[in-house]
C-alpha positions in Angstrom: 16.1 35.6 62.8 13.7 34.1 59.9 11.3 36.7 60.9 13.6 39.2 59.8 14.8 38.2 57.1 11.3 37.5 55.8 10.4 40.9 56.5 13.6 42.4 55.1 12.5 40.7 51.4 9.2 41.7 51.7 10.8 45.1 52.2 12.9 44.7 49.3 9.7 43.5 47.2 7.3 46.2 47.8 10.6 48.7 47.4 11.4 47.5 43.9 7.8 47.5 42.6 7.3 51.0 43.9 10.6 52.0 42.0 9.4 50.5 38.8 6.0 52.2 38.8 7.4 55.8 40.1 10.2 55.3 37.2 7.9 53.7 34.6 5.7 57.1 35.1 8.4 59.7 33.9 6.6 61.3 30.7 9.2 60.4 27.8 10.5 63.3 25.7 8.8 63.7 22.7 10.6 62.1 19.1 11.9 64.5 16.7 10.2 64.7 13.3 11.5 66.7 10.4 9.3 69.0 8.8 9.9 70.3 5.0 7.5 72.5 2.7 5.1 71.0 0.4 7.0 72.2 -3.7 3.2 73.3 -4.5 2.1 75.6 -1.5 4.6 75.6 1.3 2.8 73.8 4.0 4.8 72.3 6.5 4.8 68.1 6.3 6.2 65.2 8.1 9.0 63.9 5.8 8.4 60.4 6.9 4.8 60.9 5.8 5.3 63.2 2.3 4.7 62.4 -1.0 8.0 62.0 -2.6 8.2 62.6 -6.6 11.4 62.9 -8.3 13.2 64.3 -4.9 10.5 66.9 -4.2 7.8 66.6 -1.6 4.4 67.3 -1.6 1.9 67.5 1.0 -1.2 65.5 -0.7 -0.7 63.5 -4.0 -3.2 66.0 -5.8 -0.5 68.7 -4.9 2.5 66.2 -6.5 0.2 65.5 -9.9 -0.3 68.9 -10.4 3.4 70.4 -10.3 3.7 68.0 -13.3 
């Protein structure tokens, strides 16, 4: 009977590790980013990486000094 139940955790061991590597290797959807156009020559930028100047973005910081 110890036999079995030994066997029936060793099961449940090398089940759950399988489970966690199978699940950990789902690729994970890709985040959203939000893309506006530079004020100075309408190239697509990251928002979160944009130079902001008075509420208009800009793609470099030449771009932002020279819509001055």
């Amino acid at each position: 009977m110890l036999k079995l139940i030994i066997i029936f955790i060793f099961l449940y061991i090398v089940a759950h590790v399988l489970w966690r590597v199978f699940s950990a290797a789902k690729p994970k959807p890709p985040l959203q980013v939000e893309l506006k156009a530079c004020e100075f020559c309408g190239t697509l930028v990251r928002v979160d990486q944009a130079i902001k100047v008075h509420g208009r973005l800009f793609c470099s910081q030449n771009h932002a000094n020279r819509m001055r």
